[in-house]
C-alpha positions in Angstrom: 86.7 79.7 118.7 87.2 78.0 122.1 88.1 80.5 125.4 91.0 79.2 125.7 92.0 80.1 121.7 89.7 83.0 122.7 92.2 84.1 125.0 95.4 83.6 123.7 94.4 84.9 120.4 92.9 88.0 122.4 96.5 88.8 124.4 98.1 89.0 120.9 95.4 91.5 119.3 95.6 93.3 122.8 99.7 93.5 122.6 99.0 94.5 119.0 96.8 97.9 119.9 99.8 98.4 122.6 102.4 98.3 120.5 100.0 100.4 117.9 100.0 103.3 120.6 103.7 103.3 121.2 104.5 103.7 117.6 101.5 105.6 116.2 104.0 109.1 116.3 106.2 107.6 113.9 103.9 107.2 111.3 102.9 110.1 109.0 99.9 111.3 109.7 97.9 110.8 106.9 98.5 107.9 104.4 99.5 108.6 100.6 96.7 106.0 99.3 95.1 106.4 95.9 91.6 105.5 95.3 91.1 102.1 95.0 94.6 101.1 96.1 93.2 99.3 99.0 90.5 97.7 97.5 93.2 96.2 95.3 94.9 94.6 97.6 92.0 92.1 99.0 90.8 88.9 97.1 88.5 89.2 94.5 86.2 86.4 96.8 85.7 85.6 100.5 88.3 82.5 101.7 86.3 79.7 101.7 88.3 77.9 104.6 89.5 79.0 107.8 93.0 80.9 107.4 95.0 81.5 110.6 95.3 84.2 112.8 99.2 85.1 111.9 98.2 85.7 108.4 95.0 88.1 109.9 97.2 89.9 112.2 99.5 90.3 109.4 97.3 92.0 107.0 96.9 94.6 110.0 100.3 95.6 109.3 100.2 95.4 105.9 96.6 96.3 104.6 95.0 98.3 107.1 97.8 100.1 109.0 99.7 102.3 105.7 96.4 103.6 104.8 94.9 104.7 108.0 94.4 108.1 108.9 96.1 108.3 112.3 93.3 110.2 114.4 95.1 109.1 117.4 98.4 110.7 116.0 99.7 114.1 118.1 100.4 115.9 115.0 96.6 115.3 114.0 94.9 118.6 114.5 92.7 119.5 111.5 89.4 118.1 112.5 87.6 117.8 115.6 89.7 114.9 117.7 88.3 111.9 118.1 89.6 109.9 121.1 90.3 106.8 121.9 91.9 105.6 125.5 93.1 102.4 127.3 90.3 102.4 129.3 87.2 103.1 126.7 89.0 100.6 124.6 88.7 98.4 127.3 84.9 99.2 127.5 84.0 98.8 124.3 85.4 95.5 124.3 83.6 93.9 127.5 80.7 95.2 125.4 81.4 93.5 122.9 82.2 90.4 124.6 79.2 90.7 126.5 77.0 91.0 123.5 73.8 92.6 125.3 71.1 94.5 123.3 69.7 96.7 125.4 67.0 98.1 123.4 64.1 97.4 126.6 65.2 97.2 130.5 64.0 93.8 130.8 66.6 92.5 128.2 69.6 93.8 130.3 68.8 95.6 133.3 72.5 96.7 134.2 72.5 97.7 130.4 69.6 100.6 130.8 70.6 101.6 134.8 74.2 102.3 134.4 73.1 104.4 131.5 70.9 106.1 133.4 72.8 106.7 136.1 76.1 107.4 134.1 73.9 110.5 132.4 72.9 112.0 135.4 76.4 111.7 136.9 77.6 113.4 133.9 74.7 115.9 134.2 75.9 117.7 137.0 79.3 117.3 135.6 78.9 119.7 133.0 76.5 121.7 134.9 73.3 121.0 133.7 70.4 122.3 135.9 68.3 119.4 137.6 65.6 119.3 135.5 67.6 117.0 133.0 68.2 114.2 135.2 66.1 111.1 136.0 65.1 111.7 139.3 63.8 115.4 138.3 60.6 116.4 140.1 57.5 114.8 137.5 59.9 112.1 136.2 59.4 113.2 132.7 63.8 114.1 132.3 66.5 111.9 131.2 69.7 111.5 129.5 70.6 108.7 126.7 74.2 107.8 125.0 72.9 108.1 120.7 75.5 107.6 118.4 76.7 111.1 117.6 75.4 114.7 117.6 73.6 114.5 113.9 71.6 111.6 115.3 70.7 114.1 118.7 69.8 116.7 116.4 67.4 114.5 114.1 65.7 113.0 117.6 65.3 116.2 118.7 63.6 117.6 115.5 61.4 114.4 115.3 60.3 115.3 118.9 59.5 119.1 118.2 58.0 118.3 114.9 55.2 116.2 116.7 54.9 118.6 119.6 54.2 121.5 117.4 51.7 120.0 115.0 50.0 118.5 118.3 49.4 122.0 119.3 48.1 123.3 116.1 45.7 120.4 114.8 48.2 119.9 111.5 48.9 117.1 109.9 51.5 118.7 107.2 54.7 118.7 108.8 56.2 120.8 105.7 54.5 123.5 107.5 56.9 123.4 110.5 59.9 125.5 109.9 63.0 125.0 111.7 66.0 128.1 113.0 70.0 127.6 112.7 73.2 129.9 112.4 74.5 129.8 109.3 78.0 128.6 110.9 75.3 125.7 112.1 76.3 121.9 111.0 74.9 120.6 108.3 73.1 117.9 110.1 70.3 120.3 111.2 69.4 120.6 107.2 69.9 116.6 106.9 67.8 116.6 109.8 64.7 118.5 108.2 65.1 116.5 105.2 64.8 113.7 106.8 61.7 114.0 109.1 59.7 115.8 106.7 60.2 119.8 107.6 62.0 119.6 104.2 64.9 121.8 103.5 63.3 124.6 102.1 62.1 125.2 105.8 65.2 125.3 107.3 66.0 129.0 108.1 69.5 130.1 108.0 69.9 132.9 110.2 72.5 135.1 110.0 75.4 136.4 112.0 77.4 138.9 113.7 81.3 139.6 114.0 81.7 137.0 116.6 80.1 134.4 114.3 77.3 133.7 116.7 73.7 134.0 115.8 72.1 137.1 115.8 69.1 136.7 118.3 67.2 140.1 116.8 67.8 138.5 113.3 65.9 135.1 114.5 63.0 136.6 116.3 62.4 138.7 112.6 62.0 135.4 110.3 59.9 133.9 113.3 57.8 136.7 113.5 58.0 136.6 109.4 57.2 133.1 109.3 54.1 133.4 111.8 52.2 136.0 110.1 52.6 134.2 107.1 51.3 130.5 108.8 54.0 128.6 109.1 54.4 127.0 112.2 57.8 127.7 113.8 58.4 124.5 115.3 62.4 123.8 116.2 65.6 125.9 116.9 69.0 124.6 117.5 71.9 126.5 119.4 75.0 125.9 118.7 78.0 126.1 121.5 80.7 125.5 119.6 80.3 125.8 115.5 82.5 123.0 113.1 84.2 126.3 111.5 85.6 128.2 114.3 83.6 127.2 117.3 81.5 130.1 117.7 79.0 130.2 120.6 75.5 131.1 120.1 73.9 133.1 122.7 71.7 130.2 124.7 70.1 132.7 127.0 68.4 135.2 124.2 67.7 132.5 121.9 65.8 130.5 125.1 63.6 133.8 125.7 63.1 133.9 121.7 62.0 130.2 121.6 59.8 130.1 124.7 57.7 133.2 123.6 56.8 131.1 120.1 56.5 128.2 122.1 59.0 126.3 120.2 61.8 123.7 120.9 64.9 125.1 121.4 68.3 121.9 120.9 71.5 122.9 122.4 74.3 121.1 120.2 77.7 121.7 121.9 79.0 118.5 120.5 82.8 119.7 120.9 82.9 122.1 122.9 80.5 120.3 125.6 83.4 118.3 126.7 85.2 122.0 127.9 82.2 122.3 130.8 83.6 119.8 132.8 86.2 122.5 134.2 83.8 124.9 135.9 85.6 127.8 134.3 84.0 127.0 130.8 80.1 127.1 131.9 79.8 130.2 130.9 79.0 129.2 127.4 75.5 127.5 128.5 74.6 130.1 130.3 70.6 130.0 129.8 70.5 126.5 129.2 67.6 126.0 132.1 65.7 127.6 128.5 66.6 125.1 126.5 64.1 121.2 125.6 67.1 119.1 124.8 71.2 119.0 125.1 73.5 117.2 123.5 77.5 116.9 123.3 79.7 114.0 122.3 82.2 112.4 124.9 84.2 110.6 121.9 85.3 113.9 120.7 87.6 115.8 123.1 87.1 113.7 126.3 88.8 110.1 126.6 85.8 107.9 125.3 86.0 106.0 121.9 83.6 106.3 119.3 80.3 106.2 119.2 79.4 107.8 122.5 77.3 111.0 121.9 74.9 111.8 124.9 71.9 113.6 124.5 69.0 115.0 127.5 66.0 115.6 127.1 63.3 118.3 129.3 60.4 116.8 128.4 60.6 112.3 127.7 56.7 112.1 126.8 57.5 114.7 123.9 59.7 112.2 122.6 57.9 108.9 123.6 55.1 110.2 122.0 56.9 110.5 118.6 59.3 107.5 118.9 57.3 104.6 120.8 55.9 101.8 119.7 54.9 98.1 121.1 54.6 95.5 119.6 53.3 91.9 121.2 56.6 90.3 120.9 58.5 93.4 123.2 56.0 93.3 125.3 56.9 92.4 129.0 56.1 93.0 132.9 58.4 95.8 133.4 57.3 98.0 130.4 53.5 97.1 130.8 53.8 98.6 134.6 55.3 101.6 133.3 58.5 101.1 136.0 61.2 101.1 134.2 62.7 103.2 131.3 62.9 101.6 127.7 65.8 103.4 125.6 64.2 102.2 122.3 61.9 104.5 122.8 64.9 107.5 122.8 66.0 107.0 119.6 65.6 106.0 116.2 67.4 101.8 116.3 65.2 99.7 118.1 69.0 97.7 118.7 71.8 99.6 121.0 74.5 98.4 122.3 75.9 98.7 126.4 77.7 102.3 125.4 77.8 103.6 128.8 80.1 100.2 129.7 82.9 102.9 127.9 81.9 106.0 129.5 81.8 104.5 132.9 85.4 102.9 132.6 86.6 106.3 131.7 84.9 107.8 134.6 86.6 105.7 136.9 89.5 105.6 135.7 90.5 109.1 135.4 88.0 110.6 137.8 86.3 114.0 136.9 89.8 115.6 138.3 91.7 113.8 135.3 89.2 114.7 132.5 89.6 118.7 134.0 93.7 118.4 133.8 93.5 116.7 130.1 90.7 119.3 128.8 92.6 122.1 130.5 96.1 121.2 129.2 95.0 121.4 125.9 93.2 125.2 126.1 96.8 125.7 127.3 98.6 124.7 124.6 96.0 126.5 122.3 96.6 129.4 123.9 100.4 129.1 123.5 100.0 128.5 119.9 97.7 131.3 119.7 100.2 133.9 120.8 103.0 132.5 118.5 100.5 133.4 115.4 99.4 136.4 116.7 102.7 137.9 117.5 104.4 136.7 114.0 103.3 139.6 111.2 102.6 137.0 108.8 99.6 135.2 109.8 96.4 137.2 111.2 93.9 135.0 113.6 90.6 134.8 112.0 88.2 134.2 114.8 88.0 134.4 118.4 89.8 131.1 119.8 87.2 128.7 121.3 88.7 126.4 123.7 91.3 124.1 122.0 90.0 125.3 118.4 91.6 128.5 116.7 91.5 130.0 112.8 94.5 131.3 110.9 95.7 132.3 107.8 98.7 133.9 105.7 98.5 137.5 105.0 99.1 137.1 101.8 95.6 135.9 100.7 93.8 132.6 100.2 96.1 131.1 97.4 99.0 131.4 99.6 97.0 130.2 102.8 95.9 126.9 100.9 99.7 126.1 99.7 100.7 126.4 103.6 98.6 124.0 104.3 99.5 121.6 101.6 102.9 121.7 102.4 102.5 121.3 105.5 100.1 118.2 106.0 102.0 116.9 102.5 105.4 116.8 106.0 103.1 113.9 106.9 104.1 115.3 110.9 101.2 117.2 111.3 97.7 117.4 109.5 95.7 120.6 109.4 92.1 121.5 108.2 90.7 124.1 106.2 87.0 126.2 105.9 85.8 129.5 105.3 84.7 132.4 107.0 83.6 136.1 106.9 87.0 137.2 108.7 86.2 139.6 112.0 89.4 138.9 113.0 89.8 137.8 116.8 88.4 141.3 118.1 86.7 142.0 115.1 88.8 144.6 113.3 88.9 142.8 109.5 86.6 143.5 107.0 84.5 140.5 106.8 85.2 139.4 103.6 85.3 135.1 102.9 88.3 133.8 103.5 90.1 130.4 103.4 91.5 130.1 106.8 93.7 126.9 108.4 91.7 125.3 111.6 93.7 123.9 114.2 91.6 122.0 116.8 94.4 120.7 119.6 92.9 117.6 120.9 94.3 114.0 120.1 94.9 111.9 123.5 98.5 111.5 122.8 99.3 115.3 122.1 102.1 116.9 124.1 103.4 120.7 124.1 106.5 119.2 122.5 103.6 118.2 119.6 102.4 121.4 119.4 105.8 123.2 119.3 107.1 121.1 116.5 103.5 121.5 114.4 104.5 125.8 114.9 108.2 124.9 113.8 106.3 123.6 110.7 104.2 125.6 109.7 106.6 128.9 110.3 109.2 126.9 108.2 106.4 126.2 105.1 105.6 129.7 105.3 108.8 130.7 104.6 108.6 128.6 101.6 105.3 129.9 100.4 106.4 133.6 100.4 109.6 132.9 98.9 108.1 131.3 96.0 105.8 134.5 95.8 102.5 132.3 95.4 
């Protein structure tokens, strides 16, 4: 491909994602595919000569399109969003174009200081104390863009893992044990699995009626685990649980951590976005306590996926674990010890130019524009939750986090799950289910499991009109549900 074919093949796939944006609200939501429908509809071999680009563009249309989930829908509000703008779109494709690896600083300098420099911007953005930037005092701090939270939490664990059997002379790390909520994601038991803690040594630790960890509760099995020679090695606090968003208490869990000497994550991959608006900080309060940090831009805050960013206290923790040289990396900058090498943050030796994305999106809507877009959409969760709470059919399940709030029929589970059938079968709107002890929202219920409907308000394109309509919906299916008597 020439530039010049380059280019004018590039305005058409560019007028293409345009004209995708204009019209994605007029598609249903979620497609109707069956398994294997898709797969049906390819060739049984690879072409074995060039075919031109109106018959790929068509198959857009025709393959890919109908049997797309819509994330970037309005009426998409079951999981966690995941955005995509014009401008990290735009990012992510001079990246592309650009083709760096930036796996040392030698093979792309711009690649590793942007990055850099992009991570401590964001830093004090969300309110981070100083000690996780670059320039911190001993130069041993630092922020890197991973690929999402579940990779954070698995670097994180590597890092701990090494740090505590350093301390203790071990060589087992099936000795290490490792402390979660049990609203916690399941990527902190993936995480264990995968470094060698094991799952067995993954501690679940209860919680209270506000769904958060109990911190008396965690300092019991630590003690527990101590006596009995274990070596509690890694905790992870969660600001912001999959299930209801439930905030763990940073601050307690910090003074819990530091007396055992441990590694205490913070994983506020949703809700992280939120501490851009000063008013939302409150939820990290503690977090000077805390080894390592993590939240994911390409969920709730304008930047395309993969962009997950993830600080670190204490860099020779992780180097220590993570870095190795061979001959062929070897170079002037790294040998000098002047320079930071991101292969050395992570698991891939390979990464692409990520904070390309996350530095168009700065600039383009400035930290003023992220507040007004995170802000709007607390608004319009708040709206929606007075309209449940006020209507005697539905009971709130949790206290609302943010954009993210749990409801359900008062009529019981069976009932709940038909609502939300009916009303992601519209193909308007498209909700998510889980299930909780149920507090209720000031923590008056009895507790017992339920299967609750999760609305997390967050797609770029989402409007109040959205949200009104998605209410209108769901009080019309409702109807339907208790008429039927299910």
């Amino acid at each position: 491909m020439t530039p010049d074919e380059f280019r004018r093949v590039g305005h058409r796939v560019i007028d293409w994602l345009a004209s995708y944006m204009e019209r994605v609200e007029s598609m249903p939501v979620r497609p109707s595919t069956e398994p294997g429908e898709v797969a049906a509809m390819l060739p049984d071999a690879p072409p074995e000569s060039s075919e031109g680009w109106d018959a790929i563009l068509a198959d857009l249309d025709r393959i890919v399109v109908p049997n797309l989930m819509h994330w970037q829908h309005p009426g998409f509000l079951g999981y966690f969003p995941c955005n995509a703008s014009g401008p990290a779109i735009l990012g992510d494709l001079v990246s592309t174009g650009l083709g760096v690896q930036g796996m040392l600083w030698s093979t792309s300098p711009a690649c590793t200081e942007i990055e850099t420099v992009v991570l401590d911007w964001f830093a004090d953005a969300i309110g981070l104390p100083s000690v996780f930037r670059s320039d911190a005092e001993g130069g041993e701090s630092g922020g890197v863009i991973l690929g999402t939270a579940s990779e954070a939490a698995l670097t994180a664990m590597i890092a701990a893992r090494d740090a505590t059997m350093h301390a203790h002379g071990a060589t087992d790390p099936s000795r290490c044990t490792v402390y979660t909520s049990e609203q916690a994601h399941s990527s902190i038991m993936k995480a264990a699995g995968l470094c060698g803690i094991g799952r067995a040594n993954v501690r679940t630790i209860p919680t209270g009626r506000s769904l958060a960890l109990d911190p008396g509760a965690l300092r019991e099995v630590i003690q527990k685990d101590a006596a009995s020679g274990m070596l509690p090695s890694y905790a992870c606090a969660t600001i912001g649980t999959t299930s209801t968003g439930a905030i763990d208490p940073l601050r307690a869990m910090g003074e819990i951590t530091r007396a055992h000497d441990m590694w205490l994550h913070v994983d506020a991959a949703y809700a992280g976005s939120a501490l851009v608006c000063p008013e939302h900080r409150e939820m990290i309060e503690g977090v000077e306590l805390a080894d390592s940090f993590n939240f994911n831009p390409h969920k709730w805050l304008l930047t395309s996926f993969d962009c997950s960013l993830f600080w670190i206290r204490r860099r020779s923790d992780l180097l220590s674990a993570m870095a190795i040289l061979p001959e062929y990396l070897r170079n002037a900058a790294t040998d000098a010890g002047s320079v930071i090498d991101y292969r050395d943050w992570h698991i891939p030796l390979g990464r692409r130019f990520r904070a390309l994305k996350l530095w168009f999106v700065l600039r383009h809507y400035g930290l003023a524009g992220l507040r007004a877009f995170i802000r709007e959409h607390v608004r319009l969760a708040e709206l929606l939750e007075g309209w449940i709470a006020s209507d005697d059919r539905f009971v709130l399940c949790a206290p609302r986090c943010l954009s993210l709030l749990c409801f359900r029929l008062a009529a019981g589970d069976d009932a709940t799950r038909t609502l939300m059938e009916r009303v992601n079968a519209s193909g308007e709107v498209f909700l998510t289910h889980t299930r909780v002890p149920d507090w209720g929202p000031t923590g008056e219920g009895d507790g017992a499991e339920r299967y609750v409907i999760r609305v997390a308000i967050g797609a770029t394109t989402v409007r109040e009109d959205h949200i009104r309509r998605a209410w209108a919906i769901v009080s019309r299916e409702a109807d339907g549900v208790l008429g039927a008597g299910v």
